[in-house]
Residue frames relative to the residue before (quaternion, step in Angstrom):
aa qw qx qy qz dx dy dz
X 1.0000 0.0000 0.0000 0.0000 0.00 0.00 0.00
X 0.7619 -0.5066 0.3830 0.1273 3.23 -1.17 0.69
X 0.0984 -0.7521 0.5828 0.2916 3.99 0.23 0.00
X 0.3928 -0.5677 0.6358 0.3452 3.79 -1.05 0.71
X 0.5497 -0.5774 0.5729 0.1905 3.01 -2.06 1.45
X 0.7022 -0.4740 0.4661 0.2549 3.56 -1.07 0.67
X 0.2097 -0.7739 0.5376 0.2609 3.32 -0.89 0.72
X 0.6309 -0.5351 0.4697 0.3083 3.53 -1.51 1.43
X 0.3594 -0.7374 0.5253 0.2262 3.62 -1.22 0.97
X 0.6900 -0.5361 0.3002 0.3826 3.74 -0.90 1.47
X 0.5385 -0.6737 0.4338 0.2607 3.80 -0.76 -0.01
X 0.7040 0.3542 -0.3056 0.5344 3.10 1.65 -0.30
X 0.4877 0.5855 -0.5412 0.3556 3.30 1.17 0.35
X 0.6191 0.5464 -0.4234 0.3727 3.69 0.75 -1.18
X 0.6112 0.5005 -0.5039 0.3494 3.82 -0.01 -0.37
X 0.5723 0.5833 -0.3796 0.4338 3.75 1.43 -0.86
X 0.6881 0.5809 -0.2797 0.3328 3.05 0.46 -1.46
X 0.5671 0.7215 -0.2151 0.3341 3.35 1.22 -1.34
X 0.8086 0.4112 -0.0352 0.4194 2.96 0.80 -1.67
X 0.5257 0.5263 -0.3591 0.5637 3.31 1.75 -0.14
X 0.7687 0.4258 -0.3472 0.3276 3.48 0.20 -0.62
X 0.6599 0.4189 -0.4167 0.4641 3.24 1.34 -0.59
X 0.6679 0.5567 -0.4289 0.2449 3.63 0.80 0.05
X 0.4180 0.6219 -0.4252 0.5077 2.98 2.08 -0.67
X 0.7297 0.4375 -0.3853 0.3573 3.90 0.32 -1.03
X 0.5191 0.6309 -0.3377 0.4674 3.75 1.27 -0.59
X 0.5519 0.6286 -0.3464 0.4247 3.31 1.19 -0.80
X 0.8079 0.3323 -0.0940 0.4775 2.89 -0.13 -2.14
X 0.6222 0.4732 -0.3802 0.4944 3.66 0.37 -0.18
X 0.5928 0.5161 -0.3371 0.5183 4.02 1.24 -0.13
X 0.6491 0.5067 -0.2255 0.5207 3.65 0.97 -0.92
X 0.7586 0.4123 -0.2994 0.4062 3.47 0.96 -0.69
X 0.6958 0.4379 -0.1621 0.5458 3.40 1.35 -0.42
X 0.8173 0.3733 -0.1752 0.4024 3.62 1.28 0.04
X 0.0270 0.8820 -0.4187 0.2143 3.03 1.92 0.96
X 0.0743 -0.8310 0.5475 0.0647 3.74 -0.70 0.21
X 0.0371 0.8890 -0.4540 0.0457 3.24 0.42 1.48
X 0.0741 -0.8617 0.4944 -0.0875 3.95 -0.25 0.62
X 0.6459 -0.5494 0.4554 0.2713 3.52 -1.26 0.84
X 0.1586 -0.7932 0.5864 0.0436 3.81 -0.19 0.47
X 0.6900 -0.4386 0.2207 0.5318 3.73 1.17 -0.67
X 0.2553 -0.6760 0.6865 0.0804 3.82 -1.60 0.58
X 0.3357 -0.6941 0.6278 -0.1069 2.96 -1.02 1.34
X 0.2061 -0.8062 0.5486 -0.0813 4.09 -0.49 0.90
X 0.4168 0.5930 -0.6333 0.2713 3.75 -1.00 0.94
X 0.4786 -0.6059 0.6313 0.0732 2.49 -1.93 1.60
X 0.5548 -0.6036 0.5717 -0.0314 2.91 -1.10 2.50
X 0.8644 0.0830 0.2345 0.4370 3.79 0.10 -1.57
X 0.0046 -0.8825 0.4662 0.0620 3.39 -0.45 0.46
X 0.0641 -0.8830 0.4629 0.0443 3.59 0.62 0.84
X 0.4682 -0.4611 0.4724 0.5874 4.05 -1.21 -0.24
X 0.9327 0.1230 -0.1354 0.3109 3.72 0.05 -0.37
X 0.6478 0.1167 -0.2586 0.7070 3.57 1.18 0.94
X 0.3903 -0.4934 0.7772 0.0139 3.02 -2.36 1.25
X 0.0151 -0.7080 0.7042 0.0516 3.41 -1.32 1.13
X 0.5137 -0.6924 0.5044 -0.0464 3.27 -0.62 1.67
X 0.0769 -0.7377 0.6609 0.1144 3.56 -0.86 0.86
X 0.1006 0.8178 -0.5419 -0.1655 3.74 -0.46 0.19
X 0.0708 -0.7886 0.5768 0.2011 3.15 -0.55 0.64
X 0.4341 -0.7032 0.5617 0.0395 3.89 -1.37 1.07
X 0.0468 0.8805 -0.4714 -0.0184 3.58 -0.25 1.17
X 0.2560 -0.8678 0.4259 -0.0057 3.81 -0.33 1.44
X 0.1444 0.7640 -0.6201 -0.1046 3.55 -0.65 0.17
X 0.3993 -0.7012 0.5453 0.2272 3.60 -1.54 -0.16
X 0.1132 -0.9472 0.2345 0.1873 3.06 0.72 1.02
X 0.7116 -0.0469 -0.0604 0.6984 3.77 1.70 -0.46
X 0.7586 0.1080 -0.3796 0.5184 3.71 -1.74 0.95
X 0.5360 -0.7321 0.4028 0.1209 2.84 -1.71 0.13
X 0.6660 -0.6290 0.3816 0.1232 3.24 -0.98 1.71
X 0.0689 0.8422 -0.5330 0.0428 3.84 0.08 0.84
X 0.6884 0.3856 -0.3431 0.5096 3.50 0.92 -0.66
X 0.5639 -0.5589 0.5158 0.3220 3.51 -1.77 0.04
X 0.3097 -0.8383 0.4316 0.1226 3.11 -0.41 1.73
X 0.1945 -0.8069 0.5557 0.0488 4.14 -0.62 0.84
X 0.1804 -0.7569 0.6181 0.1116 3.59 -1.13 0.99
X 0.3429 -0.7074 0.6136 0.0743 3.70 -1.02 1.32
X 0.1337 0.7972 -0.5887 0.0013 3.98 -0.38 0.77
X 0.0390 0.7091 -0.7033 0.0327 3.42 -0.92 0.98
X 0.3395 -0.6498 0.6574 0.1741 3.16 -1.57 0.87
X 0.0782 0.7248 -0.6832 -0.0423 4.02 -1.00 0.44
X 0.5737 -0.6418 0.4824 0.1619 2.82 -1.20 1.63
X 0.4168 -0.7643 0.4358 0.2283 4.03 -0.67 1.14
X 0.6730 0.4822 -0.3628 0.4277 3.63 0.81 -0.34
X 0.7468 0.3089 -0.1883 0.5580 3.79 1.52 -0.82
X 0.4995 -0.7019 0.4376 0.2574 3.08 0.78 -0.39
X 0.4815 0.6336 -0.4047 0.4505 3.54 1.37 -0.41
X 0.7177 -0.3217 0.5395 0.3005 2.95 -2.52 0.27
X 0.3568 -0.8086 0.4673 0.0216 3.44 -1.16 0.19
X 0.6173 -0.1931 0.3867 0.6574 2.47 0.99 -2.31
X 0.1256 -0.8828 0.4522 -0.0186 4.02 -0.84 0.80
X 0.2704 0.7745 -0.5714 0.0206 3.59 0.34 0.57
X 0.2916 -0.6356 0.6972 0.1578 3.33 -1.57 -0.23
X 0.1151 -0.6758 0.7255 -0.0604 3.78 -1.49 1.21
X 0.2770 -0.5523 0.7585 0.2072 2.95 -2.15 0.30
X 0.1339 -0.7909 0.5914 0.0824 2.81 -1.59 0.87
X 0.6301 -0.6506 0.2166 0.3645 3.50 1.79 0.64
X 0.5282 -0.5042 0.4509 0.5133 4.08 -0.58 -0.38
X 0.2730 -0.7962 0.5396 -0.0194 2.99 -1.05 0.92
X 0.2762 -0.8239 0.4509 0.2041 3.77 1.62 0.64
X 0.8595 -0.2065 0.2573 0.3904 3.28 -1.36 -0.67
X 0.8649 -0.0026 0.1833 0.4673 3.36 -0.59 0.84
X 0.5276 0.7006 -0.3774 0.2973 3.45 1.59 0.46
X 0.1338 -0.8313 0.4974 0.2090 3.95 -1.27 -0.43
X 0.0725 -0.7564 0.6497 -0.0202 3.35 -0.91 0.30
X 0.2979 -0.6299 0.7108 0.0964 3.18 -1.94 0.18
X 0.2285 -0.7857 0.5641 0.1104 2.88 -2.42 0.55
X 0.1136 -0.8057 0.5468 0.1975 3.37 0.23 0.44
X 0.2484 0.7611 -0.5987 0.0232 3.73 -1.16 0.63
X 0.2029 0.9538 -0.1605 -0.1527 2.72 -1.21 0.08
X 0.7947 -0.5437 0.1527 0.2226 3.67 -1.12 0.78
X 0.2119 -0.7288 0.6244 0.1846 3.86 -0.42 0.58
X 0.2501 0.8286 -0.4939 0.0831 3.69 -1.07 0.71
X 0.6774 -0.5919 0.3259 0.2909 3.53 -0.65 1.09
X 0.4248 -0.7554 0.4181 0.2721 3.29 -0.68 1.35
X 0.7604 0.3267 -0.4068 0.3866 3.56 -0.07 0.91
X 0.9080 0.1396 -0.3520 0.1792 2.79 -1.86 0.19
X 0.6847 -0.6037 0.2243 0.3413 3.74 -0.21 -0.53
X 0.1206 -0.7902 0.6009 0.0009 3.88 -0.04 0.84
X 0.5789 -0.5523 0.5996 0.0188 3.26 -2.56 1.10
X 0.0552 0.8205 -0.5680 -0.0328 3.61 0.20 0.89
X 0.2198 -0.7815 0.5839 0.0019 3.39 -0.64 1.45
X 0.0844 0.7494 -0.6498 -0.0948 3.85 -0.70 0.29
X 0.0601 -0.7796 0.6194 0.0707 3.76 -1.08 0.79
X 0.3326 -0.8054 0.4894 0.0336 3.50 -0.61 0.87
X 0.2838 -0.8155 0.5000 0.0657 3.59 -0.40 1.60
X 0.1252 0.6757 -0.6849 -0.2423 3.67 -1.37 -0.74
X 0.9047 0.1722 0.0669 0.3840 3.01 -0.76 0.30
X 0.5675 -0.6261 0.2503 0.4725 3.52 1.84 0.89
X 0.4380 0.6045 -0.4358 0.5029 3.95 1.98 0.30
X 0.4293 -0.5756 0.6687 0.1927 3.58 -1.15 0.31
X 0.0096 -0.8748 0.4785 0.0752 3.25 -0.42 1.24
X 0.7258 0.1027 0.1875 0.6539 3.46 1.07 -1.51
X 0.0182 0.8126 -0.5718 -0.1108 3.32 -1.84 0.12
X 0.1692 0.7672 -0.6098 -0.1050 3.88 -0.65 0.10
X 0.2141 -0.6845 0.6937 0.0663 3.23 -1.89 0.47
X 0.2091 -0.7214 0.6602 -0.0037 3.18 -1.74 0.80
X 0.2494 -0.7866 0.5393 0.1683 3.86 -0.20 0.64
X 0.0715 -0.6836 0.7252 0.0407 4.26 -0.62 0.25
X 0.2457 -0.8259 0.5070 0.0207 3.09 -0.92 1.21
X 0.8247 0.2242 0.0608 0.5157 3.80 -1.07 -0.46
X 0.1223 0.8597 -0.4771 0.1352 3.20 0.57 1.16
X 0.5974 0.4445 -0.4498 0.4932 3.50 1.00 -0.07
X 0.4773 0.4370 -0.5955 0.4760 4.31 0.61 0.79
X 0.4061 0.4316 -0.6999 0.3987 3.89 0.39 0.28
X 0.2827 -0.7253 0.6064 0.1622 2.93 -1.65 0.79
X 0.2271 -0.7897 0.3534 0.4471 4.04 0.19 0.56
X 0.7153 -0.6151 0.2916 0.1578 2.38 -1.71 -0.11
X 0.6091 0.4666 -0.4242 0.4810 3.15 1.91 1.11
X 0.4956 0.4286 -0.5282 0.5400 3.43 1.25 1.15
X 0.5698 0.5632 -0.5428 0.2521 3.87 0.73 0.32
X 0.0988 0.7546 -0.5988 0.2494 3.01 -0.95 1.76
X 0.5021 -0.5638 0.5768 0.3121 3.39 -1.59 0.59
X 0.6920 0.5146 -0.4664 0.1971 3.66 -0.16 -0.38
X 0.1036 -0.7718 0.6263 0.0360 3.22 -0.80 0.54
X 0.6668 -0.4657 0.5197 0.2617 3.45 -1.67 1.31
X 0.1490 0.7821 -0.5400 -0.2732 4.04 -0.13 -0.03
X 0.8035 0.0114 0.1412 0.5782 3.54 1.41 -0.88
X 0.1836 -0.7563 0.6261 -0.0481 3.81 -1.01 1.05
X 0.2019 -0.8304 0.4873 -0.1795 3.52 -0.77 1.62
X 0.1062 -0.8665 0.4868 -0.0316 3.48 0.08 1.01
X 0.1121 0.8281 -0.5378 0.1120 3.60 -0.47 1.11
X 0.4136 -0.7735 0.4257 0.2222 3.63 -0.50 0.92
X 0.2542 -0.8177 0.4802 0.1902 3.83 -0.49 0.85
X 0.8380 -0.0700 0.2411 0.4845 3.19 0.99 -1.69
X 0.0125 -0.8357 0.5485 0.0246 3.28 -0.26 1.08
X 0.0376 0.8397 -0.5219 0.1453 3.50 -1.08 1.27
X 0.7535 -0.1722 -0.1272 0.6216 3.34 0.22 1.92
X 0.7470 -0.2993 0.1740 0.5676 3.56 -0.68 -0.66
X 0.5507 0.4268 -0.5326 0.4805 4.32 0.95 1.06
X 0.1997 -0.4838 0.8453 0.1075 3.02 -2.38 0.71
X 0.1539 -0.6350 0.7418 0.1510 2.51 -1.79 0.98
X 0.0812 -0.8080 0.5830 -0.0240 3.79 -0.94 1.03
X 0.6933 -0.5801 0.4275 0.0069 2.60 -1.47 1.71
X 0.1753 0.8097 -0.5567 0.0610 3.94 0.01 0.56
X 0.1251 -0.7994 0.5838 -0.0675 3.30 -0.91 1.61
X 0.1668 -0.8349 0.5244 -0.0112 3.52 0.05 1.43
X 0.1355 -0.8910 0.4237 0.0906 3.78 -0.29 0.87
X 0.0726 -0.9100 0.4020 -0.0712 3.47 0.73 1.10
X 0.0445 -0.8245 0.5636 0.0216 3.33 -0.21 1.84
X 0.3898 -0.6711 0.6004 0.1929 4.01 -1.23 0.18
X 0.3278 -0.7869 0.5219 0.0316 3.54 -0.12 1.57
X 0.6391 0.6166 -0.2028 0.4125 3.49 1.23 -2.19
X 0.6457 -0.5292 0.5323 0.1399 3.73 -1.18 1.09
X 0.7195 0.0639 -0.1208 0.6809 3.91 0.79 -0.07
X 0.6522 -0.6084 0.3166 0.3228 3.45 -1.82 0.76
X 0.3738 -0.7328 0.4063 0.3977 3.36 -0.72 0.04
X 0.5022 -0.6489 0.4225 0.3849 3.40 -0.92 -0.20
X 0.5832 -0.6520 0.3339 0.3513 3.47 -1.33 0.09
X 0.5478 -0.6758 0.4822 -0.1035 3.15 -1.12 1.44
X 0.5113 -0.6651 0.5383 0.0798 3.26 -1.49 0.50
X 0.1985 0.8265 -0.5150 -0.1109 3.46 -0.35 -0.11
X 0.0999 0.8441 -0.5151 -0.1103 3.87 -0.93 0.28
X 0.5121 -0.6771 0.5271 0.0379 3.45 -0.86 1.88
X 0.0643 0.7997 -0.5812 0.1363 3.54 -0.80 0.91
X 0.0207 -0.8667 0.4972 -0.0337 3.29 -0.83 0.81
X 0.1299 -0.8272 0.5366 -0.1050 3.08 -0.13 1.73
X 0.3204 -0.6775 0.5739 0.3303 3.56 -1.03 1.03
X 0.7152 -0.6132 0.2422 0.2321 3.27 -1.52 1.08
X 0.7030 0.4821 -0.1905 0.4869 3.39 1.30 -1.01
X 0.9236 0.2142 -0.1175 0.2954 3.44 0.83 -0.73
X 0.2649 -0.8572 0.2822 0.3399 2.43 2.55 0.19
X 0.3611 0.6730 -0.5924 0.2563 3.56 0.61 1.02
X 0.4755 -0.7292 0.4242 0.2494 3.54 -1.17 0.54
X 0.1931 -0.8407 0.4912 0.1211 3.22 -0.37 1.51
X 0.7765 -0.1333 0.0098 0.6157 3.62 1.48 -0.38
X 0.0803 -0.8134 0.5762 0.0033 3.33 -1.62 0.31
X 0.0436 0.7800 -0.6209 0.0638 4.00 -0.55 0.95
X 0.3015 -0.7802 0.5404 0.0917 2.80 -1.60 0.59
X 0.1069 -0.7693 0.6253 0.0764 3.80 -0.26 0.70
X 0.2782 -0.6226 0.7114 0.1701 3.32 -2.10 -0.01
X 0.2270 -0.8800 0.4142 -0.0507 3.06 -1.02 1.11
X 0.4309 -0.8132 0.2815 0.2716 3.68 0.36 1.54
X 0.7583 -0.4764 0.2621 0.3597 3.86 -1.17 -0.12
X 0.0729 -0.8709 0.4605 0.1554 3.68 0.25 1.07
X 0.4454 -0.6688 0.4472 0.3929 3.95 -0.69 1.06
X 0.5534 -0.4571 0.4306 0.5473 3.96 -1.12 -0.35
X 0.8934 -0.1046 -0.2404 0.3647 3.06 -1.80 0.81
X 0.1349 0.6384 -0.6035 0.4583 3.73 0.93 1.77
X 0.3362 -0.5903 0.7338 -0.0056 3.00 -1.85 1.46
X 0.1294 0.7927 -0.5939 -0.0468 3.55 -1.26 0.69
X 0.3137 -0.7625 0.5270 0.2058 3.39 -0.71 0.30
X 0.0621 -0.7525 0.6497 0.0887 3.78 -0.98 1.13
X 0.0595 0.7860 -0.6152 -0.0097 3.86 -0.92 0.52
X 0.2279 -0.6487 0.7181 -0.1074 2.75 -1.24 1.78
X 0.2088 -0.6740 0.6963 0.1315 3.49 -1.56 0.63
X 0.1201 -0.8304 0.5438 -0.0180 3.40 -1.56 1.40
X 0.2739 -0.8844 0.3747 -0.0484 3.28 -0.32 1.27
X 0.0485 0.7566 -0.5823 0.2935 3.65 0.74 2.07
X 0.5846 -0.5881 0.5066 0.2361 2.78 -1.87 0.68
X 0.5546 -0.6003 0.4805 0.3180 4.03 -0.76 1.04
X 0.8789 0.1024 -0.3330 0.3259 3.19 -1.94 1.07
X 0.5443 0.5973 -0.4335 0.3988 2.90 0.66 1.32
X 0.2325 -0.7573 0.5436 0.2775 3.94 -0.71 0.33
X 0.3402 -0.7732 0.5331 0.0470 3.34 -1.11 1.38
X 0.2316 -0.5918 0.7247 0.2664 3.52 -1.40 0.16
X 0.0709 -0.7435 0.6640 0.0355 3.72 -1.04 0.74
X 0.0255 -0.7359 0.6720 0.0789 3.71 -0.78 1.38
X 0.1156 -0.7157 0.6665 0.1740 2.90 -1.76 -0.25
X 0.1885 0.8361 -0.5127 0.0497 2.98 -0.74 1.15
X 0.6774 -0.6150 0.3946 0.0852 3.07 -1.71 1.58
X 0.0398 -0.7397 0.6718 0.0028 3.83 -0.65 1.13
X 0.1357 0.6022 -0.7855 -0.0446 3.13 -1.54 0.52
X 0.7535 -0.0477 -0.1896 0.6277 3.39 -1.01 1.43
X 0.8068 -0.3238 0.2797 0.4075 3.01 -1.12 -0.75
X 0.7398 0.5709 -0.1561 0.3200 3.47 1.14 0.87
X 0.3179 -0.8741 0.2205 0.2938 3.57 0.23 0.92
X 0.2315 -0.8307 0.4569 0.2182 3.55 0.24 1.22
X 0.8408 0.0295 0.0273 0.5398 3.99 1.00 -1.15
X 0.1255 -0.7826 0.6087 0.0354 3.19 -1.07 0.64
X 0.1777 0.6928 -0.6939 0.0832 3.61 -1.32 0.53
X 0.4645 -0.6821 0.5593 -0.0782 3.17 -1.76 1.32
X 0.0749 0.6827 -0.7263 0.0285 4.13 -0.91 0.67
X 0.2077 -0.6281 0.7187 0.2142 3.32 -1.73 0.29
X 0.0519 -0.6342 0.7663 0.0889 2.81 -2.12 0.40
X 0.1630 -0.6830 0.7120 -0.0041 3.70 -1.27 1.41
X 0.4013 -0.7768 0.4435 -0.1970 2.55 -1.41 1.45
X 0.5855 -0.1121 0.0864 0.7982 2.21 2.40 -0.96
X 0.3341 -0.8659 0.3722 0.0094 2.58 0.01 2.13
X 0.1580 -0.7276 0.6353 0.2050 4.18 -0.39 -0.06
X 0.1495 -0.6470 0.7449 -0.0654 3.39 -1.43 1.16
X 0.4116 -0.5789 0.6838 0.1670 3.77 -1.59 0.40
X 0.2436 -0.6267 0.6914 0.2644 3.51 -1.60 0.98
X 0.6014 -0.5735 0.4814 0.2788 3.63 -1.22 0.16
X 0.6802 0.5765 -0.2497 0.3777 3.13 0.82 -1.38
X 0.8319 0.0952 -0.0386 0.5454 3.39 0.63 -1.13
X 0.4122 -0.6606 0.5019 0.3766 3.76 1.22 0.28
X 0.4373 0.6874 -0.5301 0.2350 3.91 0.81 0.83
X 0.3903 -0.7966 0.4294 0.1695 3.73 -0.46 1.15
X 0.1655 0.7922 -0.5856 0.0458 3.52 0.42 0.56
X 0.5368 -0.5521 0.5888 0.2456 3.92 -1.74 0.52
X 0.1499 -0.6333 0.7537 0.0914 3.75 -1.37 0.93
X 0.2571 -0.7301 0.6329 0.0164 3.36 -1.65 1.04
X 0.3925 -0.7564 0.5221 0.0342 3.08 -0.55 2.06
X 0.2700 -0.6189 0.6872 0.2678 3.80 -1.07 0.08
X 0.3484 -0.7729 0.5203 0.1028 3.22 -0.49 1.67
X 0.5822 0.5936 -0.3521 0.4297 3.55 1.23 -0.74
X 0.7797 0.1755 -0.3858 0.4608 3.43 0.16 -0.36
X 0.2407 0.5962 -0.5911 0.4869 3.59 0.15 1.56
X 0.5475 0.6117 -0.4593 0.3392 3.66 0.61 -1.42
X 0.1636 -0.7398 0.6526 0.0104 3.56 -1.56 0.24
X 0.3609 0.7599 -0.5382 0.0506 3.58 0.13 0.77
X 0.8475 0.2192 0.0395 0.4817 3.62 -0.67 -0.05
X 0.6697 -0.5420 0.3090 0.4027 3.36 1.36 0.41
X 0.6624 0.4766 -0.1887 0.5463 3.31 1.50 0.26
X 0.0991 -0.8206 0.5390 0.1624 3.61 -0.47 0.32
X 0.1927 -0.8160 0.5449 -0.0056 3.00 -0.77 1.70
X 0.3952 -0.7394 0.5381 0.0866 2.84 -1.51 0.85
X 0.8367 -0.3516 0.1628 0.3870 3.42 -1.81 0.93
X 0.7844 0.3327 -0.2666 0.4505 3.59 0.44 -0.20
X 0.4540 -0.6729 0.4271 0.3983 3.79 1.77 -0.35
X 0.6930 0.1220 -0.4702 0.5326 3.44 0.00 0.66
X 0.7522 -0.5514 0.3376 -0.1273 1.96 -1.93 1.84
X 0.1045 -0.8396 0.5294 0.0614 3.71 -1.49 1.01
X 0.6831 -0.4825 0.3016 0.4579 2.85 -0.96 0.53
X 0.1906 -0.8277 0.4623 0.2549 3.48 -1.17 0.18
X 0.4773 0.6659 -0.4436 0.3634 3.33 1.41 0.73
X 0.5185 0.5132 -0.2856 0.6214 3.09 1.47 0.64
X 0.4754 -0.7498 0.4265 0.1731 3.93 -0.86 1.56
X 0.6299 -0.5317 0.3423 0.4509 3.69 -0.74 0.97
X 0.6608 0.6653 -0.2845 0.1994 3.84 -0.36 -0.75
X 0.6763 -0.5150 0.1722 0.4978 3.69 -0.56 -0.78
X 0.5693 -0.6874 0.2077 0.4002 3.48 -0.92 1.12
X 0.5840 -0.6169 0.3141 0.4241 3.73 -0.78 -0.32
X 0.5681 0.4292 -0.3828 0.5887 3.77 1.29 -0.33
X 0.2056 0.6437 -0.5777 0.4579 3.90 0.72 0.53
X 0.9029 0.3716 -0.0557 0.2086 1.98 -0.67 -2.34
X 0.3404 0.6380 -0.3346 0.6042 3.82 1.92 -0.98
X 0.8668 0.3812 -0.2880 0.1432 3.02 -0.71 -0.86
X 0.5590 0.6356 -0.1958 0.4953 3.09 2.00 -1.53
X 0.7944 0.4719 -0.2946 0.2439 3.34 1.11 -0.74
X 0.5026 0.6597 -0.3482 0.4370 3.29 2.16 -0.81
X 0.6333 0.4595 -0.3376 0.5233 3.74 0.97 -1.38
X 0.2933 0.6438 -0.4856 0.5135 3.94 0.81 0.23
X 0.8273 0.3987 -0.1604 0.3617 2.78 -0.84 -2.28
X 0.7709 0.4257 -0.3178 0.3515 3.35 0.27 -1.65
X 0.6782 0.5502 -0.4050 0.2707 3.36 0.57 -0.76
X 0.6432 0.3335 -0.3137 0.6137 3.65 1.05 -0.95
X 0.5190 0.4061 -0.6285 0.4131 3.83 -0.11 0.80
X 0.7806 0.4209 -0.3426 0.3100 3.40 0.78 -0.73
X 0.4972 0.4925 -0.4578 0.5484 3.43 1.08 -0.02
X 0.5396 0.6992 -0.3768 0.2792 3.33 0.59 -0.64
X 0.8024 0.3993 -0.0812 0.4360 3.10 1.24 -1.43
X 0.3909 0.7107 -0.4031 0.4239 3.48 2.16 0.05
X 0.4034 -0.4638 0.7088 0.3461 3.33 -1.62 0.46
């Protein structure tokens, strides 16, 4: 038997039909062209730290949030410096097709001058259309510290001790106490002592020492000896090389000739210490001529001095006392 031929569809149905399919095609041709891709977030970290440029990792996070993403979507990142406004730095990433309702990321990244502070802008393309943008700003870029002064050691403490005093020089003892914070030992180091008088910051001396392997949370001690001319107040620095670079620095004073305020009239006037009885030799502390005092007695002035200063005191205001 024959199969019966289909029956022919009514004429007023086809005009329906019509109008559905082209709307279905209006559809799908809307979703493909009205994707809505958009910055979702950017994420920052310093890659490299040099003395005079920061390389920057940014990474660029993207999503598509409705229809459907057909082209290959691309993130533009420029950095502009916040005080000039200018360009910096420009790169450009793919970040691939992102289908329906998809995301992705870019990670790129940026060389930039170690200082001041810059506007990272990413703007996200499809298909050669501007779609979206975000930015993140990083500031104060010269407090990165690089990354050949990162170290555990730390300055903990600086001691000054007179050796030898000879006419109008001191020689002083500098005890530099160098502790290791860092989780593995450090290596040996440089160090170079300076001594600058306080007011005019001229250099009255300067040595250099080397300093052996210190274990973690080990204490060493480096001592250098500095040789300035007496009655004067110093700034003492120290500062830490490794290679050819100073990683730490720390600073002690020693006055020589200390300076004190009167009350009464707020006049600043300088007191002069005898540096000699400071000296330290043999457990004794000798004095300007070399023979030796006791040391159960404190560097400074003696006590019958001080007795004495006070009777020529006394007597004097009795004797005015006794004027007409």
């Amino acid at each position: 038997m024959n199969s019966p031929l289909p029956k022919p569809i009514p004429h007023h149905v086809l005009p329906v039909l019509a109008l559905l399919c082209l709307g279905l095609i209006v559809a799908g041709a809307g979703c493909l062209k009205d994707s809505s891709v958009s910055v979702t977030g950017m994420t920052v970290g310093a890659e490299k730290v040099s003395g005079g440029d920061v390389t920057l990792n940014v990474t660029t996070e993207i999503q598509n949030y409705y229809g459907v993403s057909s082209g290959i979507s691309q993130v533009q990142l420029k950095a502009y410096d916040t005080g000039s406004g200018l360009v910096v730095a420009d790169v450009t990433g793919n970040a691939g097709i992102l289908g329906v309702r998809g995301s992705g990321s870019v990670s790129q990244v940026l060389v930039l001058p170690r200082k001041g502070s810059y506007r990272l802008v990413s703007t996200v393309f499809e298909n050669g259309q501007r779609k979206n943008q975000g930015e993140i700003t990083v500031y104060n870029l010269e407090r990165l510290t690089p990354d050949t002064q990162q170290t555990g050691l730390a300055i903990s403490d600086i001691d000054f001790l007179v050796q030898k005093v000879t006419g109008d020089k001191v020689n002083i003892r500098t005890d530099i106490y160098f502790t290791n914070n860092g989780g593995v030992p450090s290596e040996p180091f440089d160090i170079e002592v300076k001594a600058k008088e306080e007011d005019a910051k001229l250099l009255a001396d300067k040595q250099r020492a080397t300093v052996e392997m210190i274990r973690p949370d080990a204490t060493r001690v480096s001592t250098v000896t500095l040789s300035v001319p007496d009655q004067y107040n110093y700034v003492v620095e120290v500062l830490v090389w490794k290679n050819d670079t100073i990683v730490k620095r720390g600073e002690g004073v020693v006055r020589l000739r200390p300076g004190t305020t009167v009350q009464k009239d707020t006049q600043f006037v300088t007191r002069q210490i005898e540096t000699s009885k400071f000296v330290q030799e043999g457990g004794v502390w000798a004095s300007s001529s070399g023979m030796p005092v006791p040391t159960t007695k404190a560097p400074g002035f003696a006590a019958p001095a001080g007795i004495l200063a006070l009777a020529v005191t006394a007597l004097a205001a009795y004797h005015r006392r006794r004027q007409p």
